[in-house]
Backbone as a printed PyTorch tensor [residue, N CA C, xyz], in Angstrom:
tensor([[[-21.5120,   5.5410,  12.5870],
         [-20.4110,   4.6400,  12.8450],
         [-20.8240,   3.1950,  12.5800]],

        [[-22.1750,   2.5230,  12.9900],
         [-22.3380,   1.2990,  12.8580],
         [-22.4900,   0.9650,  11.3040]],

        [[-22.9260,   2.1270,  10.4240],
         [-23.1780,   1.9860,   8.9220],
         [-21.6780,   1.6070,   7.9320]],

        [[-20.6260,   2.5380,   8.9200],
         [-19.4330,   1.7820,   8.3310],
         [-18.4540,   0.5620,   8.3120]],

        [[-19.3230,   0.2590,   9.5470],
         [-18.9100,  -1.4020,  10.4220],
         [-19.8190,  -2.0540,   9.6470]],

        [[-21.1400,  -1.9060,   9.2650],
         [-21.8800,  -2.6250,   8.0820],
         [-21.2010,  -2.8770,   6.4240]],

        [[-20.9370,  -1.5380,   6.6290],
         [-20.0790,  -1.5190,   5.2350],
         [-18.7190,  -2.1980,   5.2100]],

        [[-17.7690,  -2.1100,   5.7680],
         [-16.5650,  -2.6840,   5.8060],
         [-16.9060,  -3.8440,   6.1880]],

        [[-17.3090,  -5.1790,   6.8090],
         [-18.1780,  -6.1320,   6.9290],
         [-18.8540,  -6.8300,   5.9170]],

        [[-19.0340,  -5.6880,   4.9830],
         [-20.2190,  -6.6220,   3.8230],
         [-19.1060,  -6.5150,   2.6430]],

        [[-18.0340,  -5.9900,   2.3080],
         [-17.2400,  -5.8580,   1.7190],
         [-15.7470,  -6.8380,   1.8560]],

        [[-15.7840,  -7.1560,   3.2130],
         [-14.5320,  -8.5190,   3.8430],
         [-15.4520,  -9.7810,   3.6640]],

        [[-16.7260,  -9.5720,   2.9780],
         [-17.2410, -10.8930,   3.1630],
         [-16.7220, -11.8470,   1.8150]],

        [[-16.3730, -11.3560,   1.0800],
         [-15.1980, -11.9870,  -0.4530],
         [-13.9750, -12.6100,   0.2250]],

        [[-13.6570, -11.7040,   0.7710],
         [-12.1050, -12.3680,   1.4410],
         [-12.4430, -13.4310,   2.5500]],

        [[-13.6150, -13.0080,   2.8080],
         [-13.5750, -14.4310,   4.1310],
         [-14.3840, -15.6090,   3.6130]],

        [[-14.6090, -15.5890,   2.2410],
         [-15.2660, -16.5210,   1.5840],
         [-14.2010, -17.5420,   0.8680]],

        [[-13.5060, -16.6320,   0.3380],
         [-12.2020, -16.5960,  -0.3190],
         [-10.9890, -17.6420,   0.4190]],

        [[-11.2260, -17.4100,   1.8560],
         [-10.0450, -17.9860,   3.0890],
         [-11.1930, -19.4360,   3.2550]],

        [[-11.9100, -19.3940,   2.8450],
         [-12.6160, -21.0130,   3.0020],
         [-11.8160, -21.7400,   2.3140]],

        [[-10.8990, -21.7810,   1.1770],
         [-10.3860, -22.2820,   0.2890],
         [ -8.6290, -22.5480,   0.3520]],

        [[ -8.7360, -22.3570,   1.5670],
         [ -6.9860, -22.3350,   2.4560],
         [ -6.8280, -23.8130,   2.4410]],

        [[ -5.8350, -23.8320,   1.9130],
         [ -5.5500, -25.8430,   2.9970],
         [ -4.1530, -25.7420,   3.2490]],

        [[ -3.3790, -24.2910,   3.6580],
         [ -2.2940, -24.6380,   4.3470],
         [ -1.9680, -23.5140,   5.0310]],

        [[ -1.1030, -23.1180,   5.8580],
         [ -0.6110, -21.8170,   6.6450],
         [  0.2830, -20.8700,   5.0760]],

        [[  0.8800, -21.9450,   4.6030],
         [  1.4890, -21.3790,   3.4090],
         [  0.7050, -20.4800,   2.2990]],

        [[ -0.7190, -21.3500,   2.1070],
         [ -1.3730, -20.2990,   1.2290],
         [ -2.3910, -19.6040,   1.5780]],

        [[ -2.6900, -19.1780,   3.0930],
         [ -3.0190, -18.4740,   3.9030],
         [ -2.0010, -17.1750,   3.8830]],

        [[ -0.4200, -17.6950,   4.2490],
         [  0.7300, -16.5040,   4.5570],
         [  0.3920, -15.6530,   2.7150]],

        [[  0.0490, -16.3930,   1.9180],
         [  0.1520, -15.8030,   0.3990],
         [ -0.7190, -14.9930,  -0.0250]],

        [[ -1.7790, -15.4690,   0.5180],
         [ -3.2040, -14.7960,   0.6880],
         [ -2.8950, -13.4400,   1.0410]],

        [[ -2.6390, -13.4810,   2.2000],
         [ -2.6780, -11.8110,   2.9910],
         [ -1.5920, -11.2780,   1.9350]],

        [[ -0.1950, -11.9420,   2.1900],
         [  0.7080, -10.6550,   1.3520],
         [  0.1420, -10.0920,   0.1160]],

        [[ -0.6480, -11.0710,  -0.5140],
         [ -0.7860, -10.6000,  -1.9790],
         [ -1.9750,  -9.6690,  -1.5160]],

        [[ -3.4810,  -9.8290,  -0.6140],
         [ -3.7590,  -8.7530,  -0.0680],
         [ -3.3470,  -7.6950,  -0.2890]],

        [[ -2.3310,  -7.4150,   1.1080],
         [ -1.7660,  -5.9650,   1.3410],
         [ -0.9760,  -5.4150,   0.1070]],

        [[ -0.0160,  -6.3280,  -0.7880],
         [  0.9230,  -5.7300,  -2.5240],
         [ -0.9090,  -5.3340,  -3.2290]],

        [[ -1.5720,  -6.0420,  -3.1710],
         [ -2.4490,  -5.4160,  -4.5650],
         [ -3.9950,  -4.7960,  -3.7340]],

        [[ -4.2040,  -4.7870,  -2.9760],
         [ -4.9570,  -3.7120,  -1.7650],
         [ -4.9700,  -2.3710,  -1.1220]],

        [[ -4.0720,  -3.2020,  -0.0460],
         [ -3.8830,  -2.0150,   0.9130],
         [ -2.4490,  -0.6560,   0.2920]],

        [[ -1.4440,  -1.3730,  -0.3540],
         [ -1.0170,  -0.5110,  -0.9000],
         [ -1.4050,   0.1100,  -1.4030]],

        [[ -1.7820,   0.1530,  -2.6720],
         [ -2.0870,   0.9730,  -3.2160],
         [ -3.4640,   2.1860,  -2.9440]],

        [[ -4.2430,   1.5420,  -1.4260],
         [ -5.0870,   2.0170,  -1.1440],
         [ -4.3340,   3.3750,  -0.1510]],

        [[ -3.2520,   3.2380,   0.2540],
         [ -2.4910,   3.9400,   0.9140],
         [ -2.1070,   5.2000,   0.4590]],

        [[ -1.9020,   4.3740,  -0.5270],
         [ -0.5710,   5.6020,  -1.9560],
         [ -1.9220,   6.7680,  -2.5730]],

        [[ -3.4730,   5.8610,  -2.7330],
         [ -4.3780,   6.7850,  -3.5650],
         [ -4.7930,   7.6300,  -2.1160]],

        [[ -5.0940,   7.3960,  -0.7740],
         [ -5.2040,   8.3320,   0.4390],
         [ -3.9110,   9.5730,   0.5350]],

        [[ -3.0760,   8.9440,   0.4590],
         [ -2.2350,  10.1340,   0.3900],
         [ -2.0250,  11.4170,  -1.1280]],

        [[ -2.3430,  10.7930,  -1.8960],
         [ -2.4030,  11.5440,  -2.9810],
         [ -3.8070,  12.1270,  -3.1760]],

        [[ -4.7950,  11.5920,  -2.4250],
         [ -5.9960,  12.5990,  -2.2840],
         [ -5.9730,  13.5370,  -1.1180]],

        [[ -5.2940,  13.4220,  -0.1080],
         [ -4.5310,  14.2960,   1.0970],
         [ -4.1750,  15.4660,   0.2500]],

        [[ -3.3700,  15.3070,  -0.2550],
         [ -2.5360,  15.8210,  -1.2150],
         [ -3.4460,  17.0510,  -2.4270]],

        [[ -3.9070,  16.6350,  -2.9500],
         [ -4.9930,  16.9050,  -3.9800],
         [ -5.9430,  18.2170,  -3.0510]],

        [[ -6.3030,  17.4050,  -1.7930],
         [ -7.6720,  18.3860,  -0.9730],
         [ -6.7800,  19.5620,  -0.5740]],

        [[ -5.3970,  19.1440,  -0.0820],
         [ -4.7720,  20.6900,   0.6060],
         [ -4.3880,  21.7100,  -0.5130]],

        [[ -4.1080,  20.7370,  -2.1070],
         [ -4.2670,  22.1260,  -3.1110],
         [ -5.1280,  22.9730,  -3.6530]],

        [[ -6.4820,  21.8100,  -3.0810],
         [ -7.5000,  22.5780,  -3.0540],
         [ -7.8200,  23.5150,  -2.7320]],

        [[ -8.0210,  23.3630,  -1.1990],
         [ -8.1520,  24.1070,  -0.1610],
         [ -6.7240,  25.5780,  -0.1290]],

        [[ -5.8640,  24.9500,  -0.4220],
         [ -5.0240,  26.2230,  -0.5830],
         [ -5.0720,  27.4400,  -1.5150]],

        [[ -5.3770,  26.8560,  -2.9430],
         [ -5.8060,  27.4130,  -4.2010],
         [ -7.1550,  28.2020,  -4.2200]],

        [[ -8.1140,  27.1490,  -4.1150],
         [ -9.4070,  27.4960,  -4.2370],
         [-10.1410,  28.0540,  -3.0570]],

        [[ -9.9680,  27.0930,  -2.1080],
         [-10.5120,  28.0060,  -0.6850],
         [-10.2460,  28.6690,   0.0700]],

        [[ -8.6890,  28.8240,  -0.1900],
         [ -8.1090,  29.9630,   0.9400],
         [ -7.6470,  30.8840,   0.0950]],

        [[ -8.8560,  31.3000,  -0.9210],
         [ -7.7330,  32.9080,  -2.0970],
         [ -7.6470,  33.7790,  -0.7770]],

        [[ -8.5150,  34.1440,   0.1660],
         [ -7.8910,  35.4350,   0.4710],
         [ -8.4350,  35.2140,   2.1730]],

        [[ -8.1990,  33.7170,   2.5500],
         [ -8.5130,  33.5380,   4.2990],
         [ -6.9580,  33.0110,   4.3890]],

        [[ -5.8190,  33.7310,   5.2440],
         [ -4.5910,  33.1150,   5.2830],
         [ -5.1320,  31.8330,   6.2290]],

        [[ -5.8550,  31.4670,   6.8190],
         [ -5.9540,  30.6950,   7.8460],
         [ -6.0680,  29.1460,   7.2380]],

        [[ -6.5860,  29.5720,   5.9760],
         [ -7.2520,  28.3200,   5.2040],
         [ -6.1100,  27.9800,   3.9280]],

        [[ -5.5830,  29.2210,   3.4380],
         [ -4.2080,  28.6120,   3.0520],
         [ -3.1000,  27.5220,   3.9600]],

        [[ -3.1830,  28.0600,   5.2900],
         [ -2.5760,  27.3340,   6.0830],
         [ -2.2550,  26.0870,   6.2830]],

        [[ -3.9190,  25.8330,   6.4220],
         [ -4.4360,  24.4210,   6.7790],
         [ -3.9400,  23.7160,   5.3360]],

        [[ -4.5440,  24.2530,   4.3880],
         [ -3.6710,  23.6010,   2.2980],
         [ -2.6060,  23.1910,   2.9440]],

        [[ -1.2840,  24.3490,   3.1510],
         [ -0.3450,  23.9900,   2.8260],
         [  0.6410,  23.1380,   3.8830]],

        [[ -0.3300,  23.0200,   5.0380],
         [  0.0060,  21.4480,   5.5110],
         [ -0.9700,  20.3870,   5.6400]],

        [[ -1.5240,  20.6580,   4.8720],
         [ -1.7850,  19.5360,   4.0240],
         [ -1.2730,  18.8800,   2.6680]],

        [[ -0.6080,  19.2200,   1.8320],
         [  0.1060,  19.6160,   0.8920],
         [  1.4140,  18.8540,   1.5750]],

        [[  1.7650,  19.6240,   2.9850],
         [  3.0410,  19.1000,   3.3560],
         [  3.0090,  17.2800,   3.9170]],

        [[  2.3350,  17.1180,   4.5020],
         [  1.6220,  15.7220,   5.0140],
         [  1.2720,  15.1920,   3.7530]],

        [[  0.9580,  15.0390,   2.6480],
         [  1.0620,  14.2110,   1.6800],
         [  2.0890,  13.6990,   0.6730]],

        [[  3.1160,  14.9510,   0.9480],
         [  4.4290,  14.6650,   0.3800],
         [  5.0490,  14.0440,   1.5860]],

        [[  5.1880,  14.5040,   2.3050],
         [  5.9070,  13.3710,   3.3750],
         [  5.1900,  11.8990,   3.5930]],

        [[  3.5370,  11.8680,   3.5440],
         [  3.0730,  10.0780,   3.1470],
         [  4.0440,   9.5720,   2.4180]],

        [[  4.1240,  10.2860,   0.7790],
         [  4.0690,   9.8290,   0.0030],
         [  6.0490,   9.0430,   0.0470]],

        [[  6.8390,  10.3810,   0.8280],
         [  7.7520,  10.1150,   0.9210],
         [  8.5000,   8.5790,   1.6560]],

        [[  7.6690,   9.1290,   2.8660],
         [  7.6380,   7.6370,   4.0050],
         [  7.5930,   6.1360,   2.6090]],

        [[  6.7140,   6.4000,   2.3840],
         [  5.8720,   4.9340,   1.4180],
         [  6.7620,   4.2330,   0.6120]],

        [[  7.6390,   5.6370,   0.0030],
         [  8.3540,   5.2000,  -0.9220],
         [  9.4220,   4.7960,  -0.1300]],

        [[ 10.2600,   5.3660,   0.5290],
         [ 11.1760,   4.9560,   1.2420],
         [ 10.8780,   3.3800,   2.0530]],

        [[ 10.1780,   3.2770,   1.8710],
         [ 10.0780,   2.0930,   3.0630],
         [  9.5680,   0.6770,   1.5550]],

        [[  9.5110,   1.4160,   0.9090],
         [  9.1430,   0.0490,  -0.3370],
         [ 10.3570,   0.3230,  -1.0710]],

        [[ 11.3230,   0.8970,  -1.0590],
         [ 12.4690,   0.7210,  -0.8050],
         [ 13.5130,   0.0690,  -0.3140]],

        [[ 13.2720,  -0.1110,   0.7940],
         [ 13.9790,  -0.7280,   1.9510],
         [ 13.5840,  -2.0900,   2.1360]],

        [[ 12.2750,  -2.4580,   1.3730],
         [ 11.6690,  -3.7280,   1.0620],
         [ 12.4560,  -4.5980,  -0.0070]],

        [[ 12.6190,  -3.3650,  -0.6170],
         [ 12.8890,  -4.2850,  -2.0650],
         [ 14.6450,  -4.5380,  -1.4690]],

        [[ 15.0790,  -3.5430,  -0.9970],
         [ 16.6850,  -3.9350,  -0.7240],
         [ 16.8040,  -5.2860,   0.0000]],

        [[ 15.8930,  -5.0520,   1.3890],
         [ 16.1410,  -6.4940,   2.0620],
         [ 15.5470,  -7.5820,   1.1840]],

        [[ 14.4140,  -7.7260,   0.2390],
         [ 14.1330,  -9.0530,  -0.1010],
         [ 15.3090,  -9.2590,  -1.4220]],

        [[ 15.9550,  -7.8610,  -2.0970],
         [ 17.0870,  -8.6050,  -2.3780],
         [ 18.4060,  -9.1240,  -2.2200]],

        [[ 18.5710,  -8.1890,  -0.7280],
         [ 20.1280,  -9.0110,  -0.4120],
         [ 19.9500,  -9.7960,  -0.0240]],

        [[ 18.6670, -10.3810,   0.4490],
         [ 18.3190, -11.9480,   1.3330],
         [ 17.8150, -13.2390,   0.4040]],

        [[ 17.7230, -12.5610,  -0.7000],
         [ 17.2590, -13.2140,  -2.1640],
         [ 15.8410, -14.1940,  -1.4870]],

        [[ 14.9420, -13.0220,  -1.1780],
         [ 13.6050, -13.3990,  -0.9190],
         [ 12.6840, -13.5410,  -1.9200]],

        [[ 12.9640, -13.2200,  -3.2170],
         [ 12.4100, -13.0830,  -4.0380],
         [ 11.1240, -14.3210,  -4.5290]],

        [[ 10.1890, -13.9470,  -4.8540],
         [  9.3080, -15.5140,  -5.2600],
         [ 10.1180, -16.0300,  -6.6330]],

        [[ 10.9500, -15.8120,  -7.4800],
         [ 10.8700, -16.2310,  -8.6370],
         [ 11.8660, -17.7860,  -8.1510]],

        [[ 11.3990, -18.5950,  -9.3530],
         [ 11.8720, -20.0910,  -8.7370],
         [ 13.5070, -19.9920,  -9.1300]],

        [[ 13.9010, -20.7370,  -8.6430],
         [ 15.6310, -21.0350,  -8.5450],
         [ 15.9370, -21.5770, -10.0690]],

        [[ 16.9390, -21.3720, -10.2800],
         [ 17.4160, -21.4700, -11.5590],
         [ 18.3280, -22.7570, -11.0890]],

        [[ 18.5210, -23.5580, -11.6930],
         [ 19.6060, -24.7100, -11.7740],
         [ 19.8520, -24.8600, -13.1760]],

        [[ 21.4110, -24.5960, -13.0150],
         [ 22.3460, -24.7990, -13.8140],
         [ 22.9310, -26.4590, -13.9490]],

        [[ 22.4530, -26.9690, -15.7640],
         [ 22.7440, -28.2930, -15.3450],
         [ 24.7250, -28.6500, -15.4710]],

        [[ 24.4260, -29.8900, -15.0220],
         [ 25.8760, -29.7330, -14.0480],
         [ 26.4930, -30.9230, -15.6710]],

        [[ 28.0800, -29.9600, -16.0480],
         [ 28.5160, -30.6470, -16.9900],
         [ 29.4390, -31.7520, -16.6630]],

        [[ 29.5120, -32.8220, -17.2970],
         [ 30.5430, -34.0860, -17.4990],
         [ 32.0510, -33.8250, -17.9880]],

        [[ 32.7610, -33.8260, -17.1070],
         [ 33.9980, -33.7210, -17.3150],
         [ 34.9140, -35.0220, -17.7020]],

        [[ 35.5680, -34.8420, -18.5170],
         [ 35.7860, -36.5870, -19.3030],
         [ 37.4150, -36.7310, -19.1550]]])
């Protein structure tokens, strides 16, 4: 246990090197989101699809002829389609609210304003 507290530790030491270079709450708040969009997501999405992967394993390959171990596959199998389901649904529901709230980062468009004569 302490070898993975070493490890996860020596690996946040980029990001906390990285946060030396903050000079506002604003690009601190930017920091993390972009974090978790190009990180933790996708670190999520590849856990569940290796969830996924081990219970076809285990269903296929290790349980030819132990029903007990098919079992365990095929909920496992089931728990990775439902991750995968959750994930999507909910980055879904992201994208709806940041667009009916027009959260979007892209900059504002101004339309220049014509002279009526």
């Amino acid at each position: 246990m302490k070898t993975l507290a070493y490890i996860g530790a020596a690996s946040a030491l980029p990001f906390i090197a990285f946060a030396q270079n903050v000079n506002s709450v604003q690009d601190l708040a930017s920091f993390i989101i972009s974090l978790i969009n190009n990180v933790a997501v996708p670190l999520v999405f590849a856990l569940a699809f290796i969830v996924f992967i081990w219970g076809v394993f285990r269903y296929f390959i290790l349980g030819g002829s132990d029903p007990k171990k098919r079992d365990e596959g095929r909920q496992l199998m089931i728990w990775g389609i439902v991750g995968f389901a959750l994930m999507v649904s909910v980055w879904g529901l992201v994208r709806i609210l940041t667009g009916s709230v027009n959260l979007n980062n892209a900059p504002l468009e101004v339309q220049p304003v014509r002279q009526v004569r």
